[in-house]
C-alpha positions as CSV (number, residue, x, y, z in Angstrom):
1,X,149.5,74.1,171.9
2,X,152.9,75.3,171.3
3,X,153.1,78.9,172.4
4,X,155.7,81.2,171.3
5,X,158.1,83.4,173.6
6,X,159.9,86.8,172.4
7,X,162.9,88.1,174.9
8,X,162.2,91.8,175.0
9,X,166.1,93.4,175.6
10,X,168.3,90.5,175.0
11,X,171.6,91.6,177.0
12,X,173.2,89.4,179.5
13,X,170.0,88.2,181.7
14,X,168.0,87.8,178.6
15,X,170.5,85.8,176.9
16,X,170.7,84.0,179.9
17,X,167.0,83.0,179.7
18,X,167.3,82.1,175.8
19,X,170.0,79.8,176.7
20,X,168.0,78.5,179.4
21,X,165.1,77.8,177.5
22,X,166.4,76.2,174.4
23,X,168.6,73.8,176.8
24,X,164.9,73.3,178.6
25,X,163.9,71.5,175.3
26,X,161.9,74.9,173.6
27,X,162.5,75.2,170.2
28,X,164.4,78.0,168.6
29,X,161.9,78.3,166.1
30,X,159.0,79.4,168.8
31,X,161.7,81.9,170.3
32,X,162.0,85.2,168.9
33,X,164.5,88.0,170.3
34,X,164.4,91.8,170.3
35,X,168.0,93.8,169.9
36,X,169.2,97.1,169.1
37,X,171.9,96.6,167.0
38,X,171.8,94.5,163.9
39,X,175.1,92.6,164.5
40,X,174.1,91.8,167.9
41,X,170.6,90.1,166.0
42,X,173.1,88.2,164.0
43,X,175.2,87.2,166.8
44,X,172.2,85.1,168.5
45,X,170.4,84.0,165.3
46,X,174.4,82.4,164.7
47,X,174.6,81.2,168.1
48,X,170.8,79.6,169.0
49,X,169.5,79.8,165.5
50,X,166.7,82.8,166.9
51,X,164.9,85.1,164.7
52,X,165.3,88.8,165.6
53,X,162.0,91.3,165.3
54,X,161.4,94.9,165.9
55,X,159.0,95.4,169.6
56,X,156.4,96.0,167.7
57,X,156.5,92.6,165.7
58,X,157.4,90.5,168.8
59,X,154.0,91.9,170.4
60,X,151.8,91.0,167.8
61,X,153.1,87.4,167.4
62,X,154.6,86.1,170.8
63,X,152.0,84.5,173.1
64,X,154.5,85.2,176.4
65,X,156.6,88.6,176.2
66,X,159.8,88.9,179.0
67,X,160.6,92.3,178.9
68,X,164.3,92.3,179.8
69,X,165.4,95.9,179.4
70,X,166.9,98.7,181.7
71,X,164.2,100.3,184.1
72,X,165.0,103.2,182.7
73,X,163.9,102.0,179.8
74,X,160.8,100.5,180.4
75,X,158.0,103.3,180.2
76,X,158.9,103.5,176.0
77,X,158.8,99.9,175.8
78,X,155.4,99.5,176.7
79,X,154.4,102.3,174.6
80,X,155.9,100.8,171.8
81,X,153.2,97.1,172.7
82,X,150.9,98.6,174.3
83,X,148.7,98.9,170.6
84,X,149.9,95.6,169.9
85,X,149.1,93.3,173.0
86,X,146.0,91.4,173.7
87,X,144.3,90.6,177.1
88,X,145.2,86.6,175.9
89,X,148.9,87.4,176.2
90,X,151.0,86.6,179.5
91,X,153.5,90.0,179.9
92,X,157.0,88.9,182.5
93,X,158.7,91.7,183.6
94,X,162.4,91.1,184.6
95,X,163.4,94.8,185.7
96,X,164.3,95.7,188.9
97,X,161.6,98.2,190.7
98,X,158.6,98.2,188.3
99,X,155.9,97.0,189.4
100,X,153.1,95.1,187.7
101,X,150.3,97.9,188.1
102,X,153.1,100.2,186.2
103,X,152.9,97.9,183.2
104,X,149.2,96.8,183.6
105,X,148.0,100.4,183.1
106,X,149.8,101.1,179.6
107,X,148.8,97.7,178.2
108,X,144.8,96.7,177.3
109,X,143.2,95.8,181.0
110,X,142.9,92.5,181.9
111,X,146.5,91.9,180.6
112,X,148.2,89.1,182.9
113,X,151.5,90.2,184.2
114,X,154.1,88.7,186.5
115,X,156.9,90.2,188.3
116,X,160.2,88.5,188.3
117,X,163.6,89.6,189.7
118,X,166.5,87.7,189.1
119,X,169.8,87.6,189.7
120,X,173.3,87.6,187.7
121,X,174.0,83.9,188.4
122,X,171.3,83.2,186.3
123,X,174.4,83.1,184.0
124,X,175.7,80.1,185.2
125,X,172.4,78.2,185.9
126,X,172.4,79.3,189.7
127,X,170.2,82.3,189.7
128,X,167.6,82.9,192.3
129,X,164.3,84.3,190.6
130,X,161.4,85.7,192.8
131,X,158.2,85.9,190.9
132,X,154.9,88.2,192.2
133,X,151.5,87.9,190.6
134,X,150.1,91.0,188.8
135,X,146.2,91.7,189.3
136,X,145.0,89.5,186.2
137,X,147.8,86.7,186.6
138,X,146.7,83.1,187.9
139,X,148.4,79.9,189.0
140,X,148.7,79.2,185.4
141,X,151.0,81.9,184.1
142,X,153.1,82.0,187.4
143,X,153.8,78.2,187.0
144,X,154.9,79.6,183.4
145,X,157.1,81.6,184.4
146,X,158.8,79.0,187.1
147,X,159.3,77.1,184.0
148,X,161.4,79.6,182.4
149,X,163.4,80.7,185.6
150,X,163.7,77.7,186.2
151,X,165.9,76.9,183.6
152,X,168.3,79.3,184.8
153,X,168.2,78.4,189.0
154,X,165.7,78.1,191.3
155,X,162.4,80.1,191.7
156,X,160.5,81.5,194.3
157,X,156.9,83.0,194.9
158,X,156.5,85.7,197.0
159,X,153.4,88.4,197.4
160,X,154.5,91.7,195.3
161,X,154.5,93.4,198.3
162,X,157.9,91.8,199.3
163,X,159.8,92.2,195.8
164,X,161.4,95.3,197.1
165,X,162.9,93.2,200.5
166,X,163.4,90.6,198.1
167,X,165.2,92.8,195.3
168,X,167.7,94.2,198.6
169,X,168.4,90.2,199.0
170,X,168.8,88.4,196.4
171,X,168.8,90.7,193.2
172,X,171.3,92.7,194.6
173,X,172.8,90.1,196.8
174,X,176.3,88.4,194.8
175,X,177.5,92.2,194.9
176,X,177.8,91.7,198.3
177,X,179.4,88.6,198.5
178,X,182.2,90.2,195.3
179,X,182.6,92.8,198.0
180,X,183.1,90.4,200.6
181,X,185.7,88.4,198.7
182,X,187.5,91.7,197.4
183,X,187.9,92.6,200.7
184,X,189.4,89.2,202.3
185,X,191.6,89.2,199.1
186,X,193.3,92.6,200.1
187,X,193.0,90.9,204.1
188,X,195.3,87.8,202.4
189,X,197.6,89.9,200.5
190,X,198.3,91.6,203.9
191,X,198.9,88.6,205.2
192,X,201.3,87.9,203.2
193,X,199.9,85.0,200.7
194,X,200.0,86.1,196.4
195,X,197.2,87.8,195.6
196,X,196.3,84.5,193.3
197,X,196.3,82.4,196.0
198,X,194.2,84.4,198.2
199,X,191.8,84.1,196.2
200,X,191.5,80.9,195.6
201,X,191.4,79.9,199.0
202,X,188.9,82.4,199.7
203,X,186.1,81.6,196.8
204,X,186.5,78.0,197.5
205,X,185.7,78.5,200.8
206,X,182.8,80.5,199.6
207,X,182.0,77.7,197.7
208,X,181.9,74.8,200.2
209,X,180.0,77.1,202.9
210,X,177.3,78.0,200.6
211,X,176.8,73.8,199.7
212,X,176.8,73.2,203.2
213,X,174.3,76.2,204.1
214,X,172.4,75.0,201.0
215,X,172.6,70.8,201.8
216,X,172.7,70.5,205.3
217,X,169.6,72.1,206.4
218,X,171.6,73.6,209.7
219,X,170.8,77.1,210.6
220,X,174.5,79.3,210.2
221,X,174.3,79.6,213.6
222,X,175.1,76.3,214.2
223,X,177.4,76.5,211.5
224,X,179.7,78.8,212.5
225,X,179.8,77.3,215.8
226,X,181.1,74.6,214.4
227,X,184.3,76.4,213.5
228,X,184.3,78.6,216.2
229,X,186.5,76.7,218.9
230,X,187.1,78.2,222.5
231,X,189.5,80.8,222.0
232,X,190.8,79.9,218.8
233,X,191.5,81.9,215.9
234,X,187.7,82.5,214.7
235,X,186.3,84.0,217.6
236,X,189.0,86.4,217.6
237,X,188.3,87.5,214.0
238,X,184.3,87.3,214.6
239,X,185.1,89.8,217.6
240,X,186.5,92.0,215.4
241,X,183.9,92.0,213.4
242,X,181.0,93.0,215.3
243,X,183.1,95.3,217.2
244,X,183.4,97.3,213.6
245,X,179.5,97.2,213.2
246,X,179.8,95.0,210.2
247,X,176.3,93.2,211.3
248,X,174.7,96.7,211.7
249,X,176.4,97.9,208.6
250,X,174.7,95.0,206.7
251,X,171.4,95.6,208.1
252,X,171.8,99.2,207.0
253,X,172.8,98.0,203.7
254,X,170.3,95.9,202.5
255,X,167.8,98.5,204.3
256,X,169.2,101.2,201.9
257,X,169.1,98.6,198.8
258,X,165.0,97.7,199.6
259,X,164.1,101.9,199.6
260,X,166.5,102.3,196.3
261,X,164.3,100.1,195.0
262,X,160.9,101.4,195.9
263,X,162.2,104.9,194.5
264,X,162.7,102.8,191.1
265,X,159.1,101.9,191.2
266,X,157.8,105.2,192.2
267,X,159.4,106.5,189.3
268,X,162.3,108.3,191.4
269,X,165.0,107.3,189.1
């Protein structure tokens, strides 16, 4: 049976999952989208040949509903369904810090619901998605939802309880790397290499250590041994480095990330 999907808030992550799907092999014609502004409806109904309906509309028709908006946002959303969806229909949230009891107590009980957090490179096919069960949700509907990630990236299950660790990680983890790469730009500049060039050399290198992290099955221990000769130029930089703290200081970081995000599902906003 063909079932029908409606992207609830279709910004960048949402179109991202529209794209993803179509190129997947669903049709546009079981897809239906959800926008605040008309010219933005007419925008993806011109670019993936969508049809655009009101919440309300998408709730009553769509057998799967990803709700893609802001967590701010969330709480009116579900009032806006919650008259609308069934027990038979499979709810995916993509916002960061709600959790699936949040959005299982404002729809009709028994409602499956599954957690998903992805991440911006789900714009160029290389997101990392990390899906959590709700209460009502089975193998069924998460293997659902891997399908649509999984257009996107890769997919991974994990109990709800870790969604806030993983969130910390991977939702919020390419803004670490930017920062990383911002900050080894200003390093070349310094240096003395163009600004252009800097970069260049430093995002390639990004690239090929992230293939060979991802392809060689090596811990990065064993990696960055492999660079690091006997006093050579690396272990004079890595010195510097955890002489500044930066190990402790990512630690800290991501520890800081995991309780922001906690305080986004206990409503601390």
């Amino acid at each position: 049976m063909t079932q029908t999907v409606a992207v609830l808030g279709t910004g960048k992550i949402g179109e991202a999952l529209l794209s993803g799907m179509i190129r997947a092999g669903w049709r546009p014609a079981d897809l239906l989208v959800t926008t605040r502004r008309s010219d933005r409806a007419r925008e993806l109904h011109t670019r993936y040949g969508v049809e655009s309906v009101t919440n309300a509309e998408a709730a009553k028709t769509a057998d799967i509903l990803i709700l893609a908006v802001k967590p701010q946002d969330m709480g009116k959303l579900l009032d806006e369904l919650a008259p609308h969806v069934t027990s038979d229909r499979l709810v995916i949230s993509a916002a960061a810090g709600i959790t699936t009891a949040f959005i299982e107590d404002r729809l009709t009980p028994g409602t499956p619901v599954v957690r998903v957090m992805p991440n911006t490179p789900v714009l160029v096919d290389e997101g990392m998605s990390v899906i959590s069960a709700g209460s009502h949700a089975t193998g069924a509907h998460l293997a659902t939802a891997e399908e649509i990630f999984g257009g996107v990236g890769k997919t991974l299950r994990v109990p709800e309880s870790q969604q806030d660790a993983a969130t910390a990680l991977s939702g919020s983890g390419p803004a670490y790397f930017y920062f990383l790469v911002e900050a080894m730009t200003d390093a070349g500049i310094l240096l003395g290499l163009p600004r252009a060039q800097a970069h260049d050399l430093i995002v390639q290198a990004a690239i090929g250590a992230a293939v060979m992290l991802r392809d060689s099955g090596e811990h990065p221990v064993k990696l960055r041994e492999a660079v690091t000769s006997p006093a050579g130029t690396t272990i004079s930089a890595i010195r510097e480095l955890e002489n500044h703290g930066v190990r402790a200081a990512l630690i800290a970081a991501l520890e800081a990330a995991r309780d922001r995000s906690r305080e986004l599902a206990s409503g601390n906003g």
